[in-house]
N, C-alpha and C positions, 0 to 999 in steps of 0.2 A: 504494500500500500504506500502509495507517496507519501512523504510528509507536507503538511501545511507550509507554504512560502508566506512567510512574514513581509510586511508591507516595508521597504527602504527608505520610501520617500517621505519625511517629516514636516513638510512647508504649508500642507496645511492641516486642519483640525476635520475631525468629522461634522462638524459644521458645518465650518467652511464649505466642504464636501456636496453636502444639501444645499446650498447654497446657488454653488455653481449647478448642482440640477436642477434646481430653478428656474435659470436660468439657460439650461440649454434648448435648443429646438427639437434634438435628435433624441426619440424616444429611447433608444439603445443604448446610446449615454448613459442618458438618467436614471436606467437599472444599473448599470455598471459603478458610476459615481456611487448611488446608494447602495450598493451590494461591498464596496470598499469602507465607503464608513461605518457598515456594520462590522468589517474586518478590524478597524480601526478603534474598535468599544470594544473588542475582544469579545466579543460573538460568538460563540462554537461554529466550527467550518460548515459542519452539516445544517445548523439553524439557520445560519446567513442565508446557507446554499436555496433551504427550502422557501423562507420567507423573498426571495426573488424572485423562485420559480424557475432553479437552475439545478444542477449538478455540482457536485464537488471538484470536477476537472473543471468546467468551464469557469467554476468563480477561482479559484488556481489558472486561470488564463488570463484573468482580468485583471487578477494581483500583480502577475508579471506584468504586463500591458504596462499598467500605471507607473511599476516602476520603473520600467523604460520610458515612457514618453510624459508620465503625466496626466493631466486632465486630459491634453489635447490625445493624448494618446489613446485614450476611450472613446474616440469617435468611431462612428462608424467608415468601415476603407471602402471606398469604392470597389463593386465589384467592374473587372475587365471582360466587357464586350466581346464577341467577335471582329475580328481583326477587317479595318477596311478594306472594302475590292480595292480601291484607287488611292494611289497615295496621293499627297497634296499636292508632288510635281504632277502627277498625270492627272489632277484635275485641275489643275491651271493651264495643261496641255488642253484637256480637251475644251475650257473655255474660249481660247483661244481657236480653238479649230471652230467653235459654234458663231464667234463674233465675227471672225474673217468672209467664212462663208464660205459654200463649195465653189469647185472649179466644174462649168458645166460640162468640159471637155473629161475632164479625169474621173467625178465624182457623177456626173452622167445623171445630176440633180441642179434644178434651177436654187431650192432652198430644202433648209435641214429640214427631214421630221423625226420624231423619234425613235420608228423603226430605222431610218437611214444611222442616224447615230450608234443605236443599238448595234448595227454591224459594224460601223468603223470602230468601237470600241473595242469588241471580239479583234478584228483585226493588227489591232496596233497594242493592243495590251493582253490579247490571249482573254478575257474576261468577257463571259455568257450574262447576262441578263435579260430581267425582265424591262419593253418598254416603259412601264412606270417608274422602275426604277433610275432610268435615265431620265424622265421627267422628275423626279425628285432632286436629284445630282443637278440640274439646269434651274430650279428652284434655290437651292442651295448657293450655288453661282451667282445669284444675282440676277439671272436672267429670264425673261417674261416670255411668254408665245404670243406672238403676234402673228394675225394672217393676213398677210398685203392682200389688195386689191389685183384682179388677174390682168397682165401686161402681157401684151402680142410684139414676139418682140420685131414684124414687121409695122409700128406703127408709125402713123407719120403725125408728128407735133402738129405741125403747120398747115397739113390738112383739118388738123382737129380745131383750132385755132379760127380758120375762113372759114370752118360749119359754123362756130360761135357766132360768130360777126355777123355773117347774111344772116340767118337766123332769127337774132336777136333784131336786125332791122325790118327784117320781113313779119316779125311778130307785131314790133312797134308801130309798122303802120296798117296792121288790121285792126278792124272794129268788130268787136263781136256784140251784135244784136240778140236778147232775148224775147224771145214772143211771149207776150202775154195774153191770154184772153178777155175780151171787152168787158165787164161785170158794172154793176150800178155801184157808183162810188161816191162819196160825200165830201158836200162841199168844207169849208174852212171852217173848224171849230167841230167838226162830227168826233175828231178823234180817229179818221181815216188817215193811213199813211201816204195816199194818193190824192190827188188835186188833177181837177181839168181844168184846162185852161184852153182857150179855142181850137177847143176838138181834137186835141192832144191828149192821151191819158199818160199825165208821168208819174211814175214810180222809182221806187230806192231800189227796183231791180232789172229797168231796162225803159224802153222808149216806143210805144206804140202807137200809130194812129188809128184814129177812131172815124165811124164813116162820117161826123158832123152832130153837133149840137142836138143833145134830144128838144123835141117841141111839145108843146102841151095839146094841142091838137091832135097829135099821132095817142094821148090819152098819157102820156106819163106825167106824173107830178114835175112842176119844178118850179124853184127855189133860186133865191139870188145869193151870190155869195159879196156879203159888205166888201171885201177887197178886190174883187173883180164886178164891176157893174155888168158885165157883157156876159159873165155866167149865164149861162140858162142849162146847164144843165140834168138830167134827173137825180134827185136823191131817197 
């Protein structure tokens, strides 16, 4: 059976101890911390052990620990990951292979996409992945997907340019007429958005003529409108 390892380090009090567990963040600490200052009030090994919810080796792990490192020395250590596909040079390589751009002649691509990536990466560094995965690594990078707009690359500017121009003049000098249909409309002050004015019907949504002035004879009502004396109208 091992013997109990006595604590080396005197600098602080079991106190103190609870203290700094207090104040730590890291749950695994703060058992640790408190599993030493009960080593520290001379605690039976097994009592500490159980009142933490540990073993007798592991609280013998912690007393070492401390006395190597100390408080800090009770943190928790980072566990090591999986080891990266790409090291930092080869992914500043392939940044730069993304920002450059392909060559249409060699890479037999106008622009990257992720599958294309996906193979030059196998290529030039021997490493298989997943598309997404290369879209994560381009994230990572700094760099956004963008999808331009499709360019022929038979186009001609300046053809495109003298469409604009006739265009734009031959728009500016049409008039586009809306038909409306003739309907009984009122005169000023009805609250109509329309007004006649000698046998004209205008509107806020285009310009019609009308066959002539209704008459009271033909049997329709009409009305003078106070700002037009020559209204006659029907309303």
């Amino acid at each position: 059976m091992a013997t109990a390892m006595a604590v080396t380090r005197d600098e602080l009090t079991p106190a103190q101890l609870r203290a700094a567990a207090r104040a730590s963040e890291d749950p695994a600490q703060v058992r640790r911390l408190l599993a030493v200052a009960l080593v520290l009030e001379n605690v039976p090994r097994q009592q500490a052990a159980e009142q933490c919810g540990i073993d007798r080796q592991t609280l013998r792990d912690w007393v070492h620990r401390y006395n190597e490192g100390g408080v800090a020395g009770l943190q928790s250590r980072p566990i090591p990951g999986r080891a990266p596909l790409l090291t930092p040079e080869q992914k500043a390589e392939l940044k730069a292979l993304v920002v450059a751009g392909p060559d249409a002649e060699r890479d037999k691509v106008v622009r990257w996409r992720c599958a294309d990536l996906r193979a030059e990466v196998a290529r030039r560094f021997g490493v298989e992945v997943r598309e997404g995965t290369i879209g994560g690594w381009l994230h990572q990078l700094g760099l956004t997907r963008l999808q331009p707009r499709p360019y022929h690359p038979k186009k001609d500017a300046v053809a495109q340019e003298t469409f604009k121009k006739t265009r734009s003049a031959k728009l500016a000098g049409r008039r586009v007429v809306r038909e409306w249909p003739i309907r009984p409309v009122g005169c000023a002050g009805t609250g109509s958005a329309a007004s006649v004015h000698g046998g004209v019907v205008q509107d806020s949504g285009g310009v019609r003529s009308s066959s002539g002035p209704y008459d009271a004879a033909e049997g329709a009502t009409v009305c003078r409108d106070a700002n037009n004396p020559t209204c006659r109208m029907s309303c």
